[in-house]
PQR file with spaces between the fields and no chain letter, atoms N, CA, C, O and H, PARSE charges and radii, in Angstrom:
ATOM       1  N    UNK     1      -6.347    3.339    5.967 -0.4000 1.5000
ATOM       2  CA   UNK     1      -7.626    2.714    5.599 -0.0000 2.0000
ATOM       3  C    UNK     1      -7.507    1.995    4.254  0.5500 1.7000
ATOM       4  O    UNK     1      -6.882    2.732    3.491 -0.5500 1.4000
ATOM       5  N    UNK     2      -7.793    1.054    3.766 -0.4000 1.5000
ATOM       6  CA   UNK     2      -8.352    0.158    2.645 -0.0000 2.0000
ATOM       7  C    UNK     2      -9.285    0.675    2.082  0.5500 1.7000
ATOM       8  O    UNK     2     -10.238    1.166    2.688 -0.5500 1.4000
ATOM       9  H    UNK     2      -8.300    0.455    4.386  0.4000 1.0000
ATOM      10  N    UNK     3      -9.155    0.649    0.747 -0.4000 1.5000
ATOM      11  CA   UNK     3      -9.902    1.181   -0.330 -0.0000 2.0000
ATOM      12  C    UNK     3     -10.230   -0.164   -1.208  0.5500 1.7000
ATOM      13  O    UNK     3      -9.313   -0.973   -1.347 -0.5500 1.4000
ATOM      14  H    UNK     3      -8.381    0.251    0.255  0.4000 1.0000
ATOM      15  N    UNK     4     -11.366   -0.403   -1.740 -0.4000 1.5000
ATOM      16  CA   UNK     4     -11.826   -1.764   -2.675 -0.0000 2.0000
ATOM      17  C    UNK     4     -11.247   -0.695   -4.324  0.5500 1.7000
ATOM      18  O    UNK     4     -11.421    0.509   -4.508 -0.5500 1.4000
ATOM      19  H    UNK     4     -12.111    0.255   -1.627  0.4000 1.0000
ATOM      20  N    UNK     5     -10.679   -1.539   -5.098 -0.4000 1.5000
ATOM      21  CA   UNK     5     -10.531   -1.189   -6.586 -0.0000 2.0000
ATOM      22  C    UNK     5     -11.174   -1.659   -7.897  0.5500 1.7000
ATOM      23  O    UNK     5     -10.982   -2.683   -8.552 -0.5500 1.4000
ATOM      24  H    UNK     5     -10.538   -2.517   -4.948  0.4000 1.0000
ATOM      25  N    UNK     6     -11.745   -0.930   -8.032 -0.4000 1.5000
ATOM      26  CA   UNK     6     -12.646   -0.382   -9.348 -0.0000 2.0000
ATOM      27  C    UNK     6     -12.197    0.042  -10.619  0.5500 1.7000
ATOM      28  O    UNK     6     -11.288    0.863  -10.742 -0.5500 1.4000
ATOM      29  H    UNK     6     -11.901   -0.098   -7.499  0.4000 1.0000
ATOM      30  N    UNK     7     -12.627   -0.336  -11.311 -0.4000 1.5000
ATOM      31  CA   UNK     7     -12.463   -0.543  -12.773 -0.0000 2.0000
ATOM      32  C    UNK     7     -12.339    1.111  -13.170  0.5500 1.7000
ATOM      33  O    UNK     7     -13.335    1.827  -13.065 -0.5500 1.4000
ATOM      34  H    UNK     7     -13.365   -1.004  -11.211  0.4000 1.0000
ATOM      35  N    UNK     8     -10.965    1.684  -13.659 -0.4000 1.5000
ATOM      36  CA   UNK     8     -11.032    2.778  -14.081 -0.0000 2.0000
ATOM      37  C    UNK     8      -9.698    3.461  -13.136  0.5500 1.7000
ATOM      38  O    UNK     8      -8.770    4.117  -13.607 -0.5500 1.4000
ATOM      39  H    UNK     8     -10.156    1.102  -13.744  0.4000 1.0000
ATOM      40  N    UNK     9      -9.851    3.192  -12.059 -0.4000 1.5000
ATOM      41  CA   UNK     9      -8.686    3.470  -11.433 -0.0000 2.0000
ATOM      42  C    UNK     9      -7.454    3.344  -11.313  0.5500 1.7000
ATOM      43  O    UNK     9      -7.225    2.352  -10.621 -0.5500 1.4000
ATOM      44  H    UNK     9     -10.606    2.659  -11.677  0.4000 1.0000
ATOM      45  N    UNK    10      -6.409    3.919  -11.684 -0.4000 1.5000
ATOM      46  CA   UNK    10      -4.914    3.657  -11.696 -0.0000 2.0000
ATOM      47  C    UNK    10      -3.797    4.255  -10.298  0.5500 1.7000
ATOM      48  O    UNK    10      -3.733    5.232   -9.553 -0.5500 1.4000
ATOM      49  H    UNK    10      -6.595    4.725  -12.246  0.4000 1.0000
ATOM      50  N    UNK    11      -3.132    3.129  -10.512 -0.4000 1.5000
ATOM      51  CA   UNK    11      -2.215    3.325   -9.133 -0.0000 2.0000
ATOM      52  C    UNK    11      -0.863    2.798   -9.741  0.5500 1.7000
ATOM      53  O    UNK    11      -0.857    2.062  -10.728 -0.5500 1.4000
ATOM      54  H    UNK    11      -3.184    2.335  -11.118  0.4000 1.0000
ATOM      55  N    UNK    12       0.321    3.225   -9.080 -0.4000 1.5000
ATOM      56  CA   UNK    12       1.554    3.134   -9.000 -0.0000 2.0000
ATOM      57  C    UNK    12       2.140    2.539   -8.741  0.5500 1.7000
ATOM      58  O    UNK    12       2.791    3.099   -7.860 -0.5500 1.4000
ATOM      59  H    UNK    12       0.316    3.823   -8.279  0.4000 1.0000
ATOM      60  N    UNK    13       2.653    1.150   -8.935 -0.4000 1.5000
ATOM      61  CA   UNK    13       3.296    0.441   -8.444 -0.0000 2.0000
ATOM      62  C    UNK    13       4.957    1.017   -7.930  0.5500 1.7000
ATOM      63  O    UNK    13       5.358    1.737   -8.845 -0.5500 1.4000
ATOM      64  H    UNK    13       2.124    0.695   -9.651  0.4000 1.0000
ATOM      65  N    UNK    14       5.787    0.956   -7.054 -0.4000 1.5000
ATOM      66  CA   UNK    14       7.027    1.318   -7.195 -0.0000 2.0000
ATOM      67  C    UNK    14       8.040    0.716   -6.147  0.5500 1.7000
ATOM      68  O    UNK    14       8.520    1.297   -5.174 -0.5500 1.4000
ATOM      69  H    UNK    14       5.462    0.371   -6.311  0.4000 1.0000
ATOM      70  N    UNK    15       8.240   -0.478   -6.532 -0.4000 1.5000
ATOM      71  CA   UNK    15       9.368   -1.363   -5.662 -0.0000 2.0000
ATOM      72  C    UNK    15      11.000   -0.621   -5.573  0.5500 1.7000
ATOM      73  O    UNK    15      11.104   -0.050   -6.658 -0.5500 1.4000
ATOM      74  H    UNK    15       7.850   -0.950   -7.323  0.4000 1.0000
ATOM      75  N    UNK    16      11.838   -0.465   -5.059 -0.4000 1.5000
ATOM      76  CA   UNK    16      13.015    0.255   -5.085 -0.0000 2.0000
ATOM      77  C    UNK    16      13.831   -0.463   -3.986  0.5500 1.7000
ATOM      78  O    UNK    16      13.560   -1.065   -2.947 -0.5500 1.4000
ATOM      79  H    UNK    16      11.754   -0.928   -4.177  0.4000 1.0000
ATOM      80  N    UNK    17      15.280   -0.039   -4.873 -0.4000 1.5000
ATOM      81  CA   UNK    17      16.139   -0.701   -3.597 -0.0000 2.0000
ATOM      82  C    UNK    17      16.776    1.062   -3.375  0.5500 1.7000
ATOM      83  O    UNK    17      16.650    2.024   -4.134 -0.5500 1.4000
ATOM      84  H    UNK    17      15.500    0.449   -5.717  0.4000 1.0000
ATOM      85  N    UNK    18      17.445    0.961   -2.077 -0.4000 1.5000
ATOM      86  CA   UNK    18      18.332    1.986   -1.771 -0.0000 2.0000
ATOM      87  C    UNK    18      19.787    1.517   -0.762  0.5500 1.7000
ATOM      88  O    UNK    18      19.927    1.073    0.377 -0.5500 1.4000
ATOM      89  H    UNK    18      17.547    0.180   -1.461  0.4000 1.0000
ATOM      90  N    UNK    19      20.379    1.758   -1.476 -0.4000 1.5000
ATOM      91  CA   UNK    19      21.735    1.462   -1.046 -0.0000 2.0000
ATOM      92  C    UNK    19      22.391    2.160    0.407  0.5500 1.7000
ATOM      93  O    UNK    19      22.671    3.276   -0.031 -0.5500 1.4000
ATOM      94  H    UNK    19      20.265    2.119   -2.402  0.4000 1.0000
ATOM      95  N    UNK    20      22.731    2.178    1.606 -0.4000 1.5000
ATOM      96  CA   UNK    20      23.776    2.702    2.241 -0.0000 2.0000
ATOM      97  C    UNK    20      24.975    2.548    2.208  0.5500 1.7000
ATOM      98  O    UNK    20      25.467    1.621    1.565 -0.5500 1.4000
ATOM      99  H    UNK    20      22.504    1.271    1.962  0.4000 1.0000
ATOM     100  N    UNK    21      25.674    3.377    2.860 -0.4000 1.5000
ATOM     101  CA   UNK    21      27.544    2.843    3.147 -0.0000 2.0000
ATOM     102  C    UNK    21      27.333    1.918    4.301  0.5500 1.7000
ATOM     103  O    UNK    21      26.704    2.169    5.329 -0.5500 1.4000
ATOM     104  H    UNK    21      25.274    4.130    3.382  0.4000 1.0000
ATOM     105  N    UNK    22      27.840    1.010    4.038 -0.4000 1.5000
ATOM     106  CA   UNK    22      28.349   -0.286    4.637 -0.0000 2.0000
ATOM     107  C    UNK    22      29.635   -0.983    4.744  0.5500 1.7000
ATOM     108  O    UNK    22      30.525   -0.454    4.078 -0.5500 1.4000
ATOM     109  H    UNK    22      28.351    0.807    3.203  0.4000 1.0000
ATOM     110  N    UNK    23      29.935   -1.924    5.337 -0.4000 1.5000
ATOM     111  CA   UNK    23      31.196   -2.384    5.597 -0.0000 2.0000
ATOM     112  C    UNK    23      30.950   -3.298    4.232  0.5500 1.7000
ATOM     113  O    UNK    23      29.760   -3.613    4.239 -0.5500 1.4000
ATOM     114  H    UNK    23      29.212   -2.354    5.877  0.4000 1.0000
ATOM     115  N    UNK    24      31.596   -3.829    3.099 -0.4000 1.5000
ATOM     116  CA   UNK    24      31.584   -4.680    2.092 -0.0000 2.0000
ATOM     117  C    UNK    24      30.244   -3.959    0.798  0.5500 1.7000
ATOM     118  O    UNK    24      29.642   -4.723    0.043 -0.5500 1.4000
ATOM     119  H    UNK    24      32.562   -3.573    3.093  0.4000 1.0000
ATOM     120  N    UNK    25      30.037   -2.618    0.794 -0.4000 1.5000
ATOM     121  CA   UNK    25      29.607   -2.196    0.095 -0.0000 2.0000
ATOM     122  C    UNK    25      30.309   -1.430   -0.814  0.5500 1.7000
ATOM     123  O    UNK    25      30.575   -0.424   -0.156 -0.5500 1.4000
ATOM     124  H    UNK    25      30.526   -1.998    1.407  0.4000 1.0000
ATOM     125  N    UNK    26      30.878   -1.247   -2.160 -0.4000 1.5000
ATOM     126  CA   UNK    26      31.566   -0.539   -2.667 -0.0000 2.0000
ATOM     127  C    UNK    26      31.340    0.918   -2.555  0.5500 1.7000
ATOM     128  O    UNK    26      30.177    1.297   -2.415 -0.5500 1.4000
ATOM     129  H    UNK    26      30.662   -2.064   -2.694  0.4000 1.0000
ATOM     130  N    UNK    27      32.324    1.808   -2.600 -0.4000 1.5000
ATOM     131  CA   UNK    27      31.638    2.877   -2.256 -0.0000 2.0000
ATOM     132  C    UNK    27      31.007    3.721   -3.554  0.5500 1.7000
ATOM     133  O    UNK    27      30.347    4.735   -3.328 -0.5500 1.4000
ATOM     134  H    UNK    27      33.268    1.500   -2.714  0.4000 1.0000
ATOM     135  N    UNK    28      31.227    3.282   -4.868 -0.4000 1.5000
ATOM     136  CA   UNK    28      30.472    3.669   -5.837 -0.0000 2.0000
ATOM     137  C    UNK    28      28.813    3.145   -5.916  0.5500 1.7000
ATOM     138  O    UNK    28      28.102    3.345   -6.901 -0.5500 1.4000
ATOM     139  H    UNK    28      31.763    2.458   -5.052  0.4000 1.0000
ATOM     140  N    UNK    29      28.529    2.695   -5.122 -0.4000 1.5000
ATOM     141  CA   UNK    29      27.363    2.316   -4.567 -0.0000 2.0000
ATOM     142  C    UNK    29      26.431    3.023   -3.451  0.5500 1.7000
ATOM     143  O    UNK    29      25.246    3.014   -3.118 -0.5500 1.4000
ATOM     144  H    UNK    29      29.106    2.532   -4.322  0.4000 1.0000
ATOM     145  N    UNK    30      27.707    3.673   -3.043 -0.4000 1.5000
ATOM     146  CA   UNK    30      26.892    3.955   -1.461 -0.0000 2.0000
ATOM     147  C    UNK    30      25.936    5.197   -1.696  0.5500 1.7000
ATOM     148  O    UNK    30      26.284    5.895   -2.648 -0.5500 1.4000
ATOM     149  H    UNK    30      28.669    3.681   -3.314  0.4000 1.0000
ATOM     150  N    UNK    31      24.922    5.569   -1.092 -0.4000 1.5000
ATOM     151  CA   UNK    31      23.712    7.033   -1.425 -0.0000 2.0000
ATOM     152  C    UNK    31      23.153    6.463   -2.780  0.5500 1.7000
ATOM     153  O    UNK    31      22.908    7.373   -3.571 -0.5500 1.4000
ATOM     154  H    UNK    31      24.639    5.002   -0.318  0.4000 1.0000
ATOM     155  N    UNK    32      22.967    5.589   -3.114 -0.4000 1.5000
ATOM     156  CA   UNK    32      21.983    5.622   -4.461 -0.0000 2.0000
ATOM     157  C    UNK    32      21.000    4.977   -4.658  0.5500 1.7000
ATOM     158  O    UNK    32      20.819    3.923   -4.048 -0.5500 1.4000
ATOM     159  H    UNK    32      23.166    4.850   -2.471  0.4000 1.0000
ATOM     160  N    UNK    33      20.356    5.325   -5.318 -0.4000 1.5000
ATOM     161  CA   UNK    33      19.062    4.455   -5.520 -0.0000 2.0000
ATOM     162  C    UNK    33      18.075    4.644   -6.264  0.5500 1.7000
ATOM     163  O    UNK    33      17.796    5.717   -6.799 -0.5500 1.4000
ATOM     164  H    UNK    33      20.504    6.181   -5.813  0.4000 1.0000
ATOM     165  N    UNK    34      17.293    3.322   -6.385 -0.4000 1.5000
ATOM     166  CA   UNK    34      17.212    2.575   -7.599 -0.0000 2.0000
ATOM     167  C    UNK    34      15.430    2.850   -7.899  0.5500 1.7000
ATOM     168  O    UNK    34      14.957    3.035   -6.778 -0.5500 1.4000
ATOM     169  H    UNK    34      17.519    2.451   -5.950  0.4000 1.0000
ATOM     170  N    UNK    35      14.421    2.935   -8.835 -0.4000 1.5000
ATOM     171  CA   UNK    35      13.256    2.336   -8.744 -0.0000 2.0000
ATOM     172  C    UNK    35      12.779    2.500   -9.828  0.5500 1.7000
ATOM     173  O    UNK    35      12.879    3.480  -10.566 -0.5500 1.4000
ATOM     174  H    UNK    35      14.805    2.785   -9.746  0.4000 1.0000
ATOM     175  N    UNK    36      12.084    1.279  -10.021 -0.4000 1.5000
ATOM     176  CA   UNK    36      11.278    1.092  -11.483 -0.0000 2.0000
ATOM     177  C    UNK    36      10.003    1.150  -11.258  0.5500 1.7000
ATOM     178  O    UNK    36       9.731    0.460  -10.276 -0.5500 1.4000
ATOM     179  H    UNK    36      12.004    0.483   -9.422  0.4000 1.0000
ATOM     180  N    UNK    37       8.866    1.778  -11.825 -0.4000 1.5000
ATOM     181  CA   UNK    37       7.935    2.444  -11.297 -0.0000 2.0000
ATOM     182  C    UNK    37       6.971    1.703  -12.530  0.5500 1.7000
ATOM     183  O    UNK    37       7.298    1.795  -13.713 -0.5500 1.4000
ATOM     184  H    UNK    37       9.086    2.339  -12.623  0.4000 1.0000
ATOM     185  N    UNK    38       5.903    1.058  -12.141 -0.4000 1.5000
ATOM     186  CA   UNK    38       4.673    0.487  -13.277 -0.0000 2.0000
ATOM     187  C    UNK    38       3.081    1.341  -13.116  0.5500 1.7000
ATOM     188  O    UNK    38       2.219    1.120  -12.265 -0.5500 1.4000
ATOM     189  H    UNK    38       5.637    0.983  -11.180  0.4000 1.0000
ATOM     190  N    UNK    39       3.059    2.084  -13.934 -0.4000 1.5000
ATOM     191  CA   UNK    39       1.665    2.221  -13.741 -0.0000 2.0000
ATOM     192  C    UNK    39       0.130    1.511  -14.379  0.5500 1.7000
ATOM     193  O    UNK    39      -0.365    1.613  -15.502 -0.5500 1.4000
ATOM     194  H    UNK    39       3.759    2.263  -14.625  0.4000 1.0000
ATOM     195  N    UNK    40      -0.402    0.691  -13.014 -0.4000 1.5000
ATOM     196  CA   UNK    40      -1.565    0.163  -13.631 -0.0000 2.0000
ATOM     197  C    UNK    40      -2.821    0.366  -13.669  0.5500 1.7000
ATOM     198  O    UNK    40      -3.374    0.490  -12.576 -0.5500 1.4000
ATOM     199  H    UNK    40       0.000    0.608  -12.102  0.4000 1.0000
ATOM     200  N    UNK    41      -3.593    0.457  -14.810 -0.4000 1.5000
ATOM     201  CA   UNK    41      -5.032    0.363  -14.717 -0.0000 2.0000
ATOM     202  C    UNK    41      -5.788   -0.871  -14.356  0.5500 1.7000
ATOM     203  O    UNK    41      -5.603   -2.034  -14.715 -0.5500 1.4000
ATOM     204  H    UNK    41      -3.144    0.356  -15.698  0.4000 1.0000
ATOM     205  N    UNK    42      -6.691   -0.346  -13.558 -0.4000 1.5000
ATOM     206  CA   UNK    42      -7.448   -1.442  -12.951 -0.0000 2.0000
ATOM     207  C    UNK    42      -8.633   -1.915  -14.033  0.5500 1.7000
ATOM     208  O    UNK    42      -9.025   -0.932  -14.661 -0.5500 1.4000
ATOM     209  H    UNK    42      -6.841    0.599  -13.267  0.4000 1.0000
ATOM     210  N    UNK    43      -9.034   -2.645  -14.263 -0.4000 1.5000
ATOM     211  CA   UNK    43     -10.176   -3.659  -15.210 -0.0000 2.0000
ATOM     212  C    UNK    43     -10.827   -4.412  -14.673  0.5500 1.7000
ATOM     213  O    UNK    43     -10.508   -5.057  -13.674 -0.5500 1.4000
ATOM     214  H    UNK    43      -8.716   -3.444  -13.753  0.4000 1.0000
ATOM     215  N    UNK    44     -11.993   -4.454  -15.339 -0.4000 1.5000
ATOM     216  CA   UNK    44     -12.989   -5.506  -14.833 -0.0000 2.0000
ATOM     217  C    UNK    44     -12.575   -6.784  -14.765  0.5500 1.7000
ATOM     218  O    UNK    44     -13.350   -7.414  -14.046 -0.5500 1.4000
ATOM     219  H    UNK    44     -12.252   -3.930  -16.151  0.4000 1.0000
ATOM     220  N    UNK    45     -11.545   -7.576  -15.264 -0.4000 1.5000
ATOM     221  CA   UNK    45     -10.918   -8.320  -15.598 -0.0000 2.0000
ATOM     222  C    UNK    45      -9.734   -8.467  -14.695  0.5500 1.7000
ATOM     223  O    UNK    45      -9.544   -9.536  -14.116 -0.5500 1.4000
ATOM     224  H    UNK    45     -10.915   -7.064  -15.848  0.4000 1.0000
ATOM     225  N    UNK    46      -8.973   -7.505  -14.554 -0.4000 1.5000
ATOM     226  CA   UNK    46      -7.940   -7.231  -13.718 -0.0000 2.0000
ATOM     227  C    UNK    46      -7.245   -6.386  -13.693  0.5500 1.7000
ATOM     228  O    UNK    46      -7.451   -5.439  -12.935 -0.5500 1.4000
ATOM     229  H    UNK    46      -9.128   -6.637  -15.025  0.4000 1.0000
ATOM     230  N    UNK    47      -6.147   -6.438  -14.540 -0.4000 1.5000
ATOM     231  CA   UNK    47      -5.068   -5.139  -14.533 -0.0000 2.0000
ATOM     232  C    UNK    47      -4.554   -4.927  -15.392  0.5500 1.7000
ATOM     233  O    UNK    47      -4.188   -6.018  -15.827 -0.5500 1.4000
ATOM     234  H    UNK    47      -5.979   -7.208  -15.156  0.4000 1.0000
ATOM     235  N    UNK    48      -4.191   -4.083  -16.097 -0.4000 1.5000
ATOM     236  CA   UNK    48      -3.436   -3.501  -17.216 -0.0000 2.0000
ATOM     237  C    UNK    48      -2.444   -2.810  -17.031  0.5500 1.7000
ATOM     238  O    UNK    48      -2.685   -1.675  -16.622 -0.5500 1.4000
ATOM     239  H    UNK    48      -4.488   -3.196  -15.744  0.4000 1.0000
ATOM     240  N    UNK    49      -0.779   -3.237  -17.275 -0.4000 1.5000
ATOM     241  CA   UNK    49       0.552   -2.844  -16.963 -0.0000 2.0000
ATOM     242  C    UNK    49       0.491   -1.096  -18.057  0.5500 1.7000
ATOM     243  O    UNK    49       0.309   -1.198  -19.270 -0.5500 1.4000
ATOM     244  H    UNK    49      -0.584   -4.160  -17.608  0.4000 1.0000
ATOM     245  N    UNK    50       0.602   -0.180  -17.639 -0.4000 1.5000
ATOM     246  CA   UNK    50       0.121    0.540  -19.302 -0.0000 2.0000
ATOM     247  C    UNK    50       2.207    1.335  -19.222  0.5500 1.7000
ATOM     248  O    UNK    50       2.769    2.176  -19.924 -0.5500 1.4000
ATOM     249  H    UNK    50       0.749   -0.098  -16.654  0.4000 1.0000
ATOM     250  N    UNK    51       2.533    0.772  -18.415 -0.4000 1.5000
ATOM     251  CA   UNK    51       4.187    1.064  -18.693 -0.0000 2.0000
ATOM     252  C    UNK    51       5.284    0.183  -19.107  0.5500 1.7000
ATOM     253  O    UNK    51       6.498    0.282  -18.927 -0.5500 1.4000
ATOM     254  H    UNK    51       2.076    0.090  -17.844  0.4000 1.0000
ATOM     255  N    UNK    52       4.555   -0.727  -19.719 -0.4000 1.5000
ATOM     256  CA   UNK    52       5.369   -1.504  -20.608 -0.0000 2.0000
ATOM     257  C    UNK    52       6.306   -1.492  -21.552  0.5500 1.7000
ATOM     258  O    UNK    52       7.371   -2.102  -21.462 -0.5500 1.4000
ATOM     259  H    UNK    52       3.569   -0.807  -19.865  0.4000 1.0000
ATOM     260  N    UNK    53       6.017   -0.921  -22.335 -0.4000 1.5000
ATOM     261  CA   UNK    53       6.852   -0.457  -23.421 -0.0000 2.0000
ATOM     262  C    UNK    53       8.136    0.472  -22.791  0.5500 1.7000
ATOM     263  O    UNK    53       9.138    0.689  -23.473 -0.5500 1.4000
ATOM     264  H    UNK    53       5.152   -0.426  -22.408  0.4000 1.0000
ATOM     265  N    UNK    54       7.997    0.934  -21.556 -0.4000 1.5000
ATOM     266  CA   UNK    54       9.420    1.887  -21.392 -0.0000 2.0000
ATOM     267  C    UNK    54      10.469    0.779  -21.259  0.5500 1.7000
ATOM     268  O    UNK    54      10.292   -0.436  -21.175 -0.5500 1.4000
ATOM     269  H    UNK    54       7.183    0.758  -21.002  0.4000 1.0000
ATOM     270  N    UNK    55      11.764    1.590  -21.262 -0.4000 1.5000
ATOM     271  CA   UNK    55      12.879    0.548  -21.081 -0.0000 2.0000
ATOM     272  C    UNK    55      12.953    0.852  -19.474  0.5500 1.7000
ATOM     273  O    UNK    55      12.630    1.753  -18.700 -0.5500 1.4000
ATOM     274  H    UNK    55      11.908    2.577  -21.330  0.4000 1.0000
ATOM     275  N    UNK    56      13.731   -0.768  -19.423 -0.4000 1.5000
ATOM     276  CA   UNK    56      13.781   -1.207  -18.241 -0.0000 2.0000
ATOM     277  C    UNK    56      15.132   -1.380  -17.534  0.5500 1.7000
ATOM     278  O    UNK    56      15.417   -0.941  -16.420 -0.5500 1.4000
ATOM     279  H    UNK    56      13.993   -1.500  -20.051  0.4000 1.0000
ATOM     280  N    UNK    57      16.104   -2.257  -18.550 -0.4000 1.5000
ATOM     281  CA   UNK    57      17.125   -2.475  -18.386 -0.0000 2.0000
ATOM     282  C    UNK    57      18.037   -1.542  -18.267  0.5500 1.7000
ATOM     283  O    UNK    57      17.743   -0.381  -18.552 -0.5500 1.4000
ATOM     284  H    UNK    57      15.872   -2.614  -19.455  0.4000 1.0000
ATOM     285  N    UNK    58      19.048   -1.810  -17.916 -0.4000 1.5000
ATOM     286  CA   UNK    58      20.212   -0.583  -17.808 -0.0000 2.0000
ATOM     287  C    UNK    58      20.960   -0.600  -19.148  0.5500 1.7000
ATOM     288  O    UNK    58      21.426    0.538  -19.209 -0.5500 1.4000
ATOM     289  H    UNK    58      19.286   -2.753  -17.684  0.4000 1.0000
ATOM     290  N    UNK    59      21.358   -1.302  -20.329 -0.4000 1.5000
ATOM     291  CA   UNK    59      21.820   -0.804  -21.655 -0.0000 2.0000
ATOM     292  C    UNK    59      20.702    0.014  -21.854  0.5500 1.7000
ATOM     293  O    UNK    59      20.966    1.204  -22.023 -0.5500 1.4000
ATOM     294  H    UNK    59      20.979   -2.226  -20.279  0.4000 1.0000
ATOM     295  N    UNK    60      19.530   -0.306  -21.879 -0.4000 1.5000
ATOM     296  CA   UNK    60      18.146    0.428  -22.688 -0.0000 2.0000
ATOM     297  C    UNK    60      18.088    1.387  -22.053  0.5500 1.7000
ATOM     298  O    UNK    60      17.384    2.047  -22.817 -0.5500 1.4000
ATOM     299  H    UNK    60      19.315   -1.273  -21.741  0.4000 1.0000
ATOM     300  N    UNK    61      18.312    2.171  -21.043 -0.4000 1.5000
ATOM     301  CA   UNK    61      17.900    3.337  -20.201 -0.0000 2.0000
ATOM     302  C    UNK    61      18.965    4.087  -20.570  0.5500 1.7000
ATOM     303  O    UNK    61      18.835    5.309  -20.640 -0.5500 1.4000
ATOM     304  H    UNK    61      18.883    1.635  -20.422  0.4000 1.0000
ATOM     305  N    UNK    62      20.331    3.393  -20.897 -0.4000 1.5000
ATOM     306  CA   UNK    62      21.147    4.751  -21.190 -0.0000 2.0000
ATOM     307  C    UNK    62      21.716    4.831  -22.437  0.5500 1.7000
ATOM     308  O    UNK    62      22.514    5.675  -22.845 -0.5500 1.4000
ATOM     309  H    UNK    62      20.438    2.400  -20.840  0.4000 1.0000
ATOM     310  N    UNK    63      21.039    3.480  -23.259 -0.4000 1.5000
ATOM     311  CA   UNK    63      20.846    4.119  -24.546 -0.0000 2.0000
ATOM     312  C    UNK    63      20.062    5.261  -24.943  0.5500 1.7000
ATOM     313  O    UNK    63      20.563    6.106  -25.685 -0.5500 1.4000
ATOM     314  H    UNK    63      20.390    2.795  -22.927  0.4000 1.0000
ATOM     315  N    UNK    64      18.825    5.373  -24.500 -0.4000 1.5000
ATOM     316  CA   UNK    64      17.871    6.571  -24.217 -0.0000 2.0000
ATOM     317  C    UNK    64      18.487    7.458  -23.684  0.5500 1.7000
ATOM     318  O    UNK    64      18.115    8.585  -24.010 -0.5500 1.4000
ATOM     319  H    UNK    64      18.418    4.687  -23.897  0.4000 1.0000
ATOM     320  N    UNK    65      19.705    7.371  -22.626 -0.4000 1.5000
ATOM     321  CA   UNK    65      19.453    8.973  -22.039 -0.0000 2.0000
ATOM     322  C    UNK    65      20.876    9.469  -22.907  0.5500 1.7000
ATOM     323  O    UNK    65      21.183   10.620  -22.598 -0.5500 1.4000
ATOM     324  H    UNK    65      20.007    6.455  -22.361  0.4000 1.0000
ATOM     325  N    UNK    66      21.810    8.838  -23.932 -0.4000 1.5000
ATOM     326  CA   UNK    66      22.344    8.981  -25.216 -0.0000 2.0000
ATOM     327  C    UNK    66      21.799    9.710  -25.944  0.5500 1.7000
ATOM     328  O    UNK    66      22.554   10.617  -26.297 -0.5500 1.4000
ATOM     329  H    UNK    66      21.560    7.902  -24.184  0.4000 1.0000
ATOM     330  N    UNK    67      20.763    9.772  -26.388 -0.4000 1.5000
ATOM     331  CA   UNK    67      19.850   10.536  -27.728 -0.0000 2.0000
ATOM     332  C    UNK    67      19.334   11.546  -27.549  0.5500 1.7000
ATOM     333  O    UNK    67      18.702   12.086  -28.458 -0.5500 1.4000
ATOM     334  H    UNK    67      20.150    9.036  -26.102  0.4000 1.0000
């Protein structure tokens, strides 16, 4: 069912890839997977990304998981 969105409400965005074993897939690749996850608030206006500030990239993520 469809739900209309209202100001106040937050939802999850979460696009992901996932890898199988394949013929021309390396196999340091194969079983893994991936997803970057945004959580937004909804506004009268529109939307508010409120996971911005995390890192995104892969230097920045494992500079973080370094410390």
């Amino acid at each position: 069912p469809s739900r209309v969105l209202k100001p106040g409400m937050v939802l999850t965005i979460e696009p992901g890839i996932y890898v199988r074993p394949a013929k021309g897939v390396p196999k340091e690749f194969w079983n893994i997977g991936i997803r970057i996850e945004d959580d937004a608030l909804v506004t009268a206006k529109g939307c508010e990304l409120m996971t911005r500030g995390v890192p995104v990239k892969a230097d920045e993520i494992e500079a973080l998981m370094r410390e």
